[in-house]
PDB file of the backbone (N, CA, C, O) and the ligand in Angstrom, with CONECT records:
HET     CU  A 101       1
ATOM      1  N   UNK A   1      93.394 107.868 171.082  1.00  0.00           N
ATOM      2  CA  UNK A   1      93.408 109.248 171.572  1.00  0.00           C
ATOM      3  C   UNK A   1      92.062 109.551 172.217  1.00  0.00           C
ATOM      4  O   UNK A   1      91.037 109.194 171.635  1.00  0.00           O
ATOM      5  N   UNK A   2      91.997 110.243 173.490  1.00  0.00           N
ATOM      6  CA  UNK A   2      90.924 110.135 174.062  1.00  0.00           C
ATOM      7  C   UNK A   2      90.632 112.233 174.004  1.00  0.00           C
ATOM      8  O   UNK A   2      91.551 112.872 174.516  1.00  0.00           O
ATOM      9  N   UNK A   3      90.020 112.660 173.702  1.00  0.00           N
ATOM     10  CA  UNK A   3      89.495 113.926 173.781  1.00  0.00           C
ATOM     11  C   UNK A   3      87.845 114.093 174.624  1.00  0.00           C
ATOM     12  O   UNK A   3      86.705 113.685 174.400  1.00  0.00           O
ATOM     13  N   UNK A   4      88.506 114.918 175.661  1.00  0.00           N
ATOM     14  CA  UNK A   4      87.294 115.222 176.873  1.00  0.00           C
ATOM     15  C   UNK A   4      86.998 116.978 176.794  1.00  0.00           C
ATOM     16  O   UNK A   4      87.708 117.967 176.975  1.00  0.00           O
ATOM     17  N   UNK A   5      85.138 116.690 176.316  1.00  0.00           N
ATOM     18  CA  UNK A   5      84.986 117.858 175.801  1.00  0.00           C
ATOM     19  C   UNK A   5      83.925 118.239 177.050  1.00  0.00           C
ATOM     20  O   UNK A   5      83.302 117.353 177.636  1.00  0.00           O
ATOM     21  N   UNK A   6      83.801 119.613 177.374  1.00  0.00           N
ATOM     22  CA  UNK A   6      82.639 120.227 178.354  1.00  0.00           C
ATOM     23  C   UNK A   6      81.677 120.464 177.125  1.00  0.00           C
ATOM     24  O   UNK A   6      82.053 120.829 176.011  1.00  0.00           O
ATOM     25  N   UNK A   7      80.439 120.213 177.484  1.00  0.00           N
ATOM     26  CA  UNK A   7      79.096 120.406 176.797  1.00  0.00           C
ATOM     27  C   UNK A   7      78.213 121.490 177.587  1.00  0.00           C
ATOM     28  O   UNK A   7      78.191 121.449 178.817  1.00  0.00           O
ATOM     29  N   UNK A   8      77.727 122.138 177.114  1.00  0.00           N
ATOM     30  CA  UNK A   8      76.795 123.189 177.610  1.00  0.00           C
ATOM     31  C   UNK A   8      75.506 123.282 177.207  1.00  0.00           C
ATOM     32  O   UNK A   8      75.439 123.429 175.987  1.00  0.00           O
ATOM     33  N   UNK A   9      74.052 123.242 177.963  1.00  0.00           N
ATOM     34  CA  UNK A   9      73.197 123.545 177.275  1.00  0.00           C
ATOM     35  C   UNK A   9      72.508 122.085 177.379  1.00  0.00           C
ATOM     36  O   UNK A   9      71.279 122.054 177.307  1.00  0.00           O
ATOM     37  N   UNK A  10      73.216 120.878 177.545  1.00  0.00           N
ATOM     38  CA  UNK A  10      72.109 119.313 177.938  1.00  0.00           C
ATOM     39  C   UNK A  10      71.213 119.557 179.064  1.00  0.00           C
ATOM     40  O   UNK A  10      71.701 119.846 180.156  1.00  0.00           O
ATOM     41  N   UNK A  11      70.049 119.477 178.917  1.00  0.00           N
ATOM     42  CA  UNK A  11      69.126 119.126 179.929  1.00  0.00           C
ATOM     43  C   UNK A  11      68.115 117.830 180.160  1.00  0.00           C
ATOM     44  O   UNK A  11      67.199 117.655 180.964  1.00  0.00           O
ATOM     45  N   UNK A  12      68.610 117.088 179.228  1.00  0.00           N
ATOM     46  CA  UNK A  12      67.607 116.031 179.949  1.00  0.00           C
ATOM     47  C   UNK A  12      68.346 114.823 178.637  1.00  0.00           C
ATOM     48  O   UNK A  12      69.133 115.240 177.787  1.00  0.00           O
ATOM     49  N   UNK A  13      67.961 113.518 178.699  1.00  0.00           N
ATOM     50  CA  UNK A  13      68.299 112.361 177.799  1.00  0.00           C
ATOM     51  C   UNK A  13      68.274 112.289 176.151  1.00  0.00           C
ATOM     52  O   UNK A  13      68.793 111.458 175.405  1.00  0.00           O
ATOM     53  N   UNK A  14      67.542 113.375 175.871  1.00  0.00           N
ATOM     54  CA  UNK A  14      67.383 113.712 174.442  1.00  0.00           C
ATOM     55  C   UNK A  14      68.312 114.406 174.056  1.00  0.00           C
ATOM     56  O   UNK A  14      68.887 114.200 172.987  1.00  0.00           O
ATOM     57  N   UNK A  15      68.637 115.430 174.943  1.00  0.00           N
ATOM     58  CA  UNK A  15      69.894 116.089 174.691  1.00  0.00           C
ATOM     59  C   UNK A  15      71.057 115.476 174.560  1.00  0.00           C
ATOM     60  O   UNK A  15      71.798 115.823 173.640  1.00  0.00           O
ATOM     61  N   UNK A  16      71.411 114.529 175.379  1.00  0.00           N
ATOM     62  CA  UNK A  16      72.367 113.469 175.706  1.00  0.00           C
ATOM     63  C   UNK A  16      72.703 112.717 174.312  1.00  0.00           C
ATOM     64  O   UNK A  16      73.835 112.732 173.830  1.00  0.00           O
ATOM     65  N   UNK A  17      71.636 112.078 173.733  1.00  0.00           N
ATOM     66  CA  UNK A  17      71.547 111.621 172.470  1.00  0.00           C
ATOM     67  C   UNK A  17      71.422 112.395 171.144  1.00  0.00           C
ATOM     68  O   UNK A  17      71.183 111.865 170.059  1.00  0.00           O
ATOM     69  N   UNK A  18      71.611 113.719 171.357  1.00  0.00           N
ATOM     70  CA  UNK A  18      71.783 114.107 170.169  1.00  0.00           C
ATOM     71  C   UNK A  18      73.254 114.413 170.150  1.00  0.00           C
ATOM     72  O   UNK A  18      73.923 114.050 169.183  1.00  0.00           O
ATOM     73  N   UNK A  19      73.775 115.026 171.108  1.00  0.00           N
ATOM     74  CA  UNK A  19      75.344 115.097 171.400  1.00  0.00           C
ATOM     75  C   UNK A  19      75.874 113.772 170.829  1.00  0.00           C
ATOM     76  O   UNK A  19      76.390 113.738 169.711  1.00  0.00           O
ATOM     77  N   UNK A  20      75.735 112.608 171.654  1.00  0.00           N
ATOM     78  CA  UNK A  20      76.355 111.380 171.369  1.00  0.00           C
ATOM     79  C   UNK A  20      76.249 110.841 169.747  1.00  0.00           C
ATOM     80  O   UNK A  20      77.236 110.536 169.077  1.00  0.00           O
ATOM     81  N   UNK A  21      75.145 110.804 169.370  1.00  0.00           N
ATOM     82  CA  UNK A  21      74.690 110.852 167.695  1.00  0.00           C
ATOM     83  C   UNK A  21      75.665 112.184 166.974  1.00  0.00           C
ATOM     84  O   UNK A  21      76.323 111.849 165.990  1.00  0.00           O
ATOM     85  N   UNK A  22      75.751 113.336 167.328  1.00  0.00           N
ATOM     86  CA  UNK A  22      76.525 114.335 166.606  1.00  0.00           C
ATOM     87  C   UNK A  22      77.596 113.977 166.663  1.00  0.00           C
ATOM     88  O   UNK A  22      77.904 113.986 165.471  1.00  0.00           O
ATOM     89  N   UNK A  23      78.660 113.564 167.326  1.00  0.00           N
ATOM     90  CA  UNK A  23      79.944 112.807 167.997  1.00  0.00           C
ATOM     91  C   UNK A  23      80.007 111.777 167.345  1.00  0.00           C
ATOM     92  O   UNK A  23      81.143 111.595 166.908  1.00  0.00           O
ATOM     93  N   UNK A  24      79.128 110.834 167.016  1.00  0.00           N
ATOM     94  CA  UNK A  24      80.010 109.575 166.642  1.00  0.00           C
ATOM     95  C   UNK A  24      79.285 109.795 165.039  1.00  0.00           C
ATOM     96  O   UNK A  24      79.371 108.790 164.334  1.00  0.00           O
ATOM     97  N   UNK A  25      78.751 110.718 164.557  1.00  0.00           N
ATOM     98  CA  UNK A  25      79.003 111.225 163.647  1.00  0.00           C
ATOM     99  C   UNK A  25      80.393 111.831 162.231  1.00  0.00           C
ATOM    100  O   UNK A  25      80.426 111.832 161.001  1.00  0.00           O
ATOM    101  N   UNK A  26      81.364 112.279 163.393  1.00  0.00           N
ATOM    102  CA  UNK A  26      82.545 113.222 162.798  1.00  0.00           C
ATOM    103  C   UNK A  26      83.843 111.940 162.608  1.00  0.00           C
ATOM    104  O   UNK A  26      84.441 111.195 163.384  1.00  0.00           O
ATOM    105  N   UNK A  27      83.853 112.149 161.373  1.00  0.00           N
ATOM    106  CA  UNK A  27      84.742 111.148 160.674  1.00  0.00           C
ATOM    107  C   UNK A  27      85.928 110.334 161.844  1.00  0.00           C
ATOM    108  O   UNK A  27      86.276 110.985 162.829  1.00  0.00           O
ATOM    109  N   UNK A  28      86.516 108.818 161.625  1.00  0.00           N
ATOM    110  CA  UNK A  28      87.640 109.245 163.086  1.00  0.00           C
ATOM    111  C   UNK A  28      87.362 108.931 164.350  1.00  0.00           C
ATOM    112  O   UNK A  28      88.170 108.574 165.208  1.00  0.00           O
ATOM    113  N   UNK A  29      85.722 109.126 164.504  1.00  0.00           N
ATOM    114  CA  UNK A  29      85.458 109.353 166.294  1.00  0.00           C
ATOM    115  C   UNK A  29      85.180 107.297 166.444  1.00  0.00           C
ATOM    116  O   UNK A  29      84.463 106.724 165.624  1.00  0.00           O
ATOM    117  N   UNK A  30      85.827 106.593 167.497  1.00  0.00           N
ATOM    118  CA  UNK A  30      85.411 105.040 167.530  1.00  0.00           C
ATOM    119  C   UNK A  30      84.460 105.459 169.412  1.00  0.00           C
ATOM    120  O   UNK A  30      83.347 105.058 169.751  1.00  0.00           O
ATOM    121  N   UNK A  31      84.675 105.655 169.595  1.00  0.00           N
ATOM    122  CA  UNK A  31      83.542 105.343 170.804  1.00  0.00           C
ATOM    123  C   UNK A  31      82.915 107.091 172.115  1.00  0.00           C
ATOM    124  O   UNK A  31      83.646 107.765 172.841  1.00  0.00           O
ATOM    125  N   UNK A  32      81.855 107.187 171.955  1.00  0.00           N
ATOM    126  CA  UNK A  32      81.425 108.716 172.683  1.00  0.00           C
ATOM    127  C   UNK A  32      80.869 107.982 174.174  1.00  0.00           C
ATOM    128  O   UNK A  32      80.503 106.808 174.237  1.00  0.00           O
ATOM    129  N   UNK A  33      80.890 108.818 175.196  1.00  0.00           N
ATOM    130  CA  UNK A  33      80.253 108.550 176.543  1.00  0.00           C
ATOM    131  C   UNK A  33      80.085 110.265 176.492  1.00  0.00           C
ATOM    132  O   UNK A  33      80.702 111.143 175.889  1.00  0.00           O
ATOM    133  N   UNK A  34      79.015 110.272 177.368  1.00  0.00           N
ATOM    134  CA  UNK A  34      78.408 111.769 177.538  1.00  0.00           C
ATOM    135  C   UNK A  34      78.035 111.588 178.480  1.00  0.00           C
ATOM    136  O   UNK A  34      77.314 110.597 178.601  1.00  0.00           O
ATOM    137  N   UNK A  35      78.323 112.477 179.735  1.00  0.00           N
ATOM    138  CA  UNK A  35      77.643 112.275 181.371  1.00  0.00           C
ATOM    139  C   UNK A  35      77.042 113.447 181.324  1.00  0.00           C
ATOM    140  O   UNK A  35      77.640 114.460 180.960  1.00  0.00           O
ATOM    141  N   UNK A  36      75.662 113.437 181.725  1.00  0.00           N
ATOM    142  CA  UNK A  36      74.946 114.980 181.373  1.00  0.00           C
ATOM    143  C   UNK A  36      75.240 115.536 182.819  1.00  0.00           C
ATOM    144  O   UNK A  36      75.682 116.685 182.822  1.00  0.00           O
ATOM    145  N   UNK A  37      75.097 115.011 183.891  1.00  0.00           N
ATOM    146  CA  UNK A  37      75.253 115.908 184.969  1.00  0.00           C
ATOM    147  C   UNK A  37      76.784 116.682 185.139  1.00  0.00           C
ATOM    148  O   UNK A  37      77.028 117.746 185.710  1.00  0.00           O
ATOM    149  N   UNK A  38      77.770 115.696 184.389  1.00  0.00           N
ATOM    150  CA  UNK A  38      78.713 116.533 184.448  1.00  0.00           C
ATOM    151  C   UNK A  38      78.985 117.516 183.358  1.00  0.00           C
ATOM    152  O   UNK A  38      79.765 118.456 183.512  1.00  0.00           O
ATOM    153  N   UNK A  39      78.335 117.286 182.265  1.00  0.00           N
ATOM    154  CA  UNK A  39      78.000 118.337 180.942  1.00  0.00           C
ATOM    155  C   UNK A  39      79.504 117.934 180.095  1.00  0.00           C
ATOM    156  O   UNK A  39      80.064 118.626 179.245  1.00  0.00           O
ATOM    157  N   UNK A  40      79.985 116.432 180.693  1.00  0.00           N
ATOM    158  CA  UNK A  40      80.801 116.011 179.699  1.00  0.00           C
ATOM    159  C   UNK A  40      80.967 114.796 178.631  1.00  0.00           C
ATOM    160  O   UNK A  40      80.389 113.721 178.788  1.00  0.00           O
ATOM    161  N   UNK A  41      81.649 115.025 177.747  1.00  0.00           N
ATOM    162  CA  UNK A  41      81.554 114.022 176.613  1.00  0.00           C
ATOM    163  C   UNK A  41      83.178 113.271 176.396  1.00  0.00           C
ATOM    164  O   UNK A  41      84.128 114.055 176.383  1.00  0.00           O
ATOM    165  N   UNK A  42      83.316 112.556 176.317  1.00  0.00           N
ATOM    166  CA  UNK A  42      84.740 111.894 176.702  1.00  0.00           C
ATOM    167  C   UNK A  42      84.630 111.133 175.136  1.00  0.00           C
ATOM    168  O   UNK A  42      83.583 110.592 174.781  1.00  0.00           O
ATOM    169  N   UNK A  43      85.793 111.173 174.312  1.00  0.00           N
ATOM    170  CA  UNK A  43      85.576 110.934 172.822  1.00  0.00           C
ATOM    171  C   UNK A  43      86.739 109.889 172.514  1.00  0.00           C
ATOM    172  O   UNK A  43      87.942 110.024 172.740  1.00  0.00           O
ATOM    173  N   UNK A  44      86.142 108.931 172.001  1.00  0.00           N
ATOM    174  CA  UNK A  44      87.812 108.454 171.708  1.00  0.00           C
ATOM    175  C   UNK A  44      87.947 108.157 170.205  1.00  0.00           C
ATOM    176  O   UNK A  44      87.057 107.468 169.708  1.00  0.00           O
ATOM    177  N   UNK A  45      89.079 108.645 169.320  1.00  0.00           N
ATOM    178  CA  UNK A  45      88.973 108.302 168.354  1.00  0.00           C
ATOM    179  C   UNK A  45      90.408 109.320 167.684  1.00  0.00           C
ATOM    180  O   UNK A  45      91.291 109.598 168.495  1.00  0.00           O
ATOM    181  N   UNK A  46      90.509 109.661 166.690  1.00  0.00           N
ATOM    182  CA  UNK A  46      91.480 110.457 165.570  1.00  0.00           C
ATOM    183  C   UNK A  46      91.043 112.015 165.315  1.00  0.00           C
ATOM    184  O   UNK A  46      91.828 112.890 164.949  1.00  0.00           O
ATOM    185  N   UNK A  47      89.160 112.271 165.664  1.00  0.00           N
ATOM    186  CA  UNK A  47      88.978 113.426 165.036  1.00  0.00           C
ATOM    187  C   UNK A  47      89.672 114.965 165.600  1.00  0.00           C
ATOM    188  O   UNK A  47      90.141 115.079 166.732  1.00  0.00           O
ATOM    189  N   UNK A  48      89.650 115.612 165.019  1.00  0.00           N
ATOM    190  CA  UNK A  48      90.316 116.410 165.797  1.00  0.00           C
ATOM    191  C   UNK A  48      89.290 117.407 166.691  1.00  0.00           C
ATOM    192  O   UNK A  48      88.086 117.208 166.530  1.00  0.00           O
ATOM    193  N   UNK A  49      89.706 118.470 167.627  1.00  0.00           N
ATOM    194  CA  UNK A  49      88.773 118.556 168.700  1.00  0.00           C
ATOM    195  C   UNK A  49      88.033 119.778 168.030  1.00  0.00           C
ATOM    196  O   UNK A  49      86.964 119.996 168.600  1.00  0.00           O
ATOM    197  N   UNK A  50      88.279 120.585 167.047  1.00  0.00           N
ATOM    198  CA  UNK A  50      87.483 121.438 165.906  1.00  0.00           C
ATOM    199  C   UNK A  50      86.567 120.861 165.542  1.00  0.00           C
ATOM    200  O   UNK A  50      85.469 121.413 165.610  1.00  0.00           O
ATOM    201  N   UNK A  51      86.670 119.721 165.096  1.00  0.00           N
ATOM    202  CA  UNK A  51      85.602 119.049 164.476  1.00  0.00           C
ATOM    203  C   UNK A  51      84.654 118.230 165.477  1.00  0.00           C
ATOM    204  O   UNK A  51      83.530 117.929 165.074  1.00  0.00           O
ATOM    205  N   UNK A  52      84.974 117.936 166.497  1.00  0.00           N
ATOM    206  CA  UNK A  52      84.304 117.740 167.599  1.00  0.00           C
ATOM    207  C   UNK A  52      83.169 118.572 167.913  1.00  0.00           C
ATOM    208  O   UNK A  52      81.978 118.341 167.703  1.00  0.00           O
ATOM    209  N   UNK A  53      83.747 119.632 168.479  1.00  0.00           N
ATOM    210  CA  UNK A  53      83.131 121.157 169.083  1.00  0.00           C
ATOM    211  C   UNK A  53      81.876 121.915 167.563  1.00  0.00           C
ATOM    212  O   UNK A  53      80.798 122.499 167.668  1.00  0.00           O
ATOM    213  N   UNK A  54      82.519 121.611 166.580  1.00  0.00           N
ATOM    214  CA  UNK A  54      81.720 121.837 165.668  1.00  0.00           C
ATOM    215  C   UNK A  54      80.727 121.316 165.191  1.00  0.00           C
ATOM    216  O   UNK A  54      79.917 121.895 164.468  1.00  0.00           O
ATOM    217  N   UNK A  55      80.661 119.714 165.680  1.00  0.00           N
ATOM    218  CA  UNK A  55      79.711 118.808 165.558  1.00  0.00           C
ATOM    219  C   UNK A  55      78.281 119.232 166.166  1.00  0.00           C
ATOM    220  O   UNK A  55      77.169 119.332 165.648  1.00  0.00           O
ATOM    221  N   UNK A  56      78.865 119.488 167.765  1.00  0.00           N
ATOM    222  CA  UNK A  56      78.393 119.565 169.031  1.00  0.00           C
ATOM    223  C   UNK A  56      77.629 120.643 168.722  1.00  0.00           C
ATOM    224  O   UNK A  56      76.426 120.552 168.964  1.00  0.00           O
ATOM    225  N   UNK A  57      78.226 122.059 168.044  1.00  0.00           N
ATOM    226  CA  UNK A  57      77.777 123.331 167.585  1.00  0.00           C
ATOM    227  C   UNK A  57      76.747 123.492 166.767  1.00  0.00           C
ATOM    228  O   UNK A  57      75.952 124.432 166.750  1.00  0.00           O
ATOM    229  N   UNK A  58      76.780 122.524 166.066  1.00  0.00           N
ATOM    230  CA  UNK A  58      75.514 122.257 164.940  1.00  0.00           C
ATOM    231  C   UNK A  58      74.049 122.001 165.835  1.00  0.00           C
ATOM    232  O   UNK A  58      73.128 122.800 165.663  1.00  0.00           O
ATOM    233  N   UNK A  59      73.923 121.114 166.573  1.00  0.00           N
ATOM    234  CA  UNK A  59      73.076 120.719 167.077  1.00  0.00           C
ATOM    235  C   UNK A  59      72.334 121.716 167.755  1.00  0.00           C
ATOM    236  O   UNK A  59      71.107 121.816 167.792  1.00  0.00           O
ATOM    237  N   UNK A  60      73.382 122.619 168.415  1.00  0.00           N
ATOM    238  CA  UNK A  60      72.861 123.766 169.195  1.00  0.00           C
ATOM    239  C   UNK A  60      73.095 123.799 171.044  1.00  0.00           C
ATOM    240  O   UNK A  60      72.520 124.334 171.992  1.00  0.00           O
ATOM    241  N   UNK A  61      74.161 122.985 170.869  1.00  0.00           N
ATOM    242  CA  UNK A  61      75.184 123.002 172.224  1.00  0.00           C
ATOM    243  C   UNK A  61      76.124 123.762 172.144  1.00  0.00           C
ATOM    244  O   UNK A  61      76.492 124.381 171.146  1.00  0.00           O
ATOM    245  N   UNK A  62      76.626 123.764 173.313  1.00  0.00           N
ATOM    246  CA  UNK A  62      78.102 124.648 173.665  1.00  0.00           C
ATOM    247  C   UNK A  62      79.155 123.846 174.239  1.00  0.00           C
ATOM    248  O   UNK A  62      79.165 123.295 175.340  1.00  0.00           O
ATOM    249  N   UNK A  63      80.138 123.858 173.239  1.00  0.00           N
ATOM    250  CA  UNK A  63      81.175 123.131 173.524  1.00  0.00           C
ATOM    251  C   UNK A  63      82.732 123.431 173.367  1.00  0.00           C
ATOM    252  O   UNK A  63      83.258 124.111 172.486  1.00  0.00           O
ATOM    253  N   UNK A  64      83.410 122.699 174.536  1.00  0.00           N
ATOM    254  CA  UNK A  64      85.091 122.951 174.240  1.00  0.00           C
ATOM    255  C   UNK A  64      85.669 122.451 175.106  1.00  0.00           C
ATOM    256  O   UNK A  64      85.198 122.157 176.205  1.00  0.00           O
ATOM    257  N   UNK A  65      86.991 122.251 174.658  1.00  0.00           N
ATOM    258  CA  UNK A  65      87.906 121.095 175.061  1.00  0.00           C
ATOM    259  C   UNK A  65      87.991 121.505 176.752  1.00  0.00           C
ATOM    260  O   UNK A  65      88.146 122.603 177.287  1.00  0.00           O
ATOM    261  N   UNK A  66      87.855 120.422 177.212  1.00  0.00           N
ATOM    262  CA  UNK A  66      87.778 120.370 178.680  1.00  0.00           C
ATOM    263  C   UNK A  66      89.027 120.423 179.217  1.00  0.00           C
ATOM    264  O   UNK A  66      89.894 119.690 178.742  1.00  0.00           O
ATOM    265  N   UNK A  67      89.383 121.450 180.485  1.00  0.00           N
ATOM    266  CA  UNK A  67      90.688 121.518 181.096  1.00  0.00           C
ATOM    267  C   UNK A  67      91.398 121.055 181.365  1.00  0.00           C
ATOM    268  O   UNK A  67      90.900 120.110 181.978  1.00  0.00           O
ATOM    269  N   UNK A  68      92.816 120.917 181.407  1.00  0.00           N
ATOM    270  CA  UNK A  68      93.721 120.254 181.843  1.00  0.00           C
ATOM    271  C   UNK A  68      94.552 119.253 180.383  1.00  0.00           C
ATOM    272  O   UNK A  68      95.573 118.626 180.667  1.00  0.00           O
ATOM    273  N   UNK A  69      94.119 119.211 179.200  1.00  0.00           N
ATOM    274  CA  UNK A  69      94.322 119.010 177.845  1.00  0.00           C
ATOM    275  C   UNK A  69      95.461 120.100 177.309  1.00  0.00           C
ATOM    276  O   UNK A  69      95.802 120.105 176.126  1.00  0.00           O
TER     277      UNK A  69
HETATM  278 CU    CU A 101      67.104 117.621 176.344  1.00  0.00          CU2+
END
């Protein structure tokens, strides 16, 4: 299952890596890609997209399921 989330709030490679670290964090998740210029995170795994977005939320991003889902 692939879940493609919009991220808000990355500005530079640190950001990138804390997203990706928060993400493959949440029980479920097998592989994260995060493109910062597009402010997206493409997830593949079981977790569900609550727990995704909530991951993401902790850190102090803005996040949610990307359109067309
Ligand atoms: Cu940053």
């Amino acid at each position: 299952m692939t879940t493609e989330l919009t991220i808000s709030g990355m500005s530079c490679g640190h950001c990138v890596k804390a997203v990706e670290t928060a993400l493959r964090g949440v029980p479920g998740v097998q592989d994260v890609r995060v493109d910062l210029a597009a402010g997206r995170a493409t997830v593949e795994g079981q977790a569900s997209p609550e727990a995704l977005m909530a991951a993401v939320k902790e850190e102090g991003y803005g996040a949610a399921v990307a359109a067309g889902q």
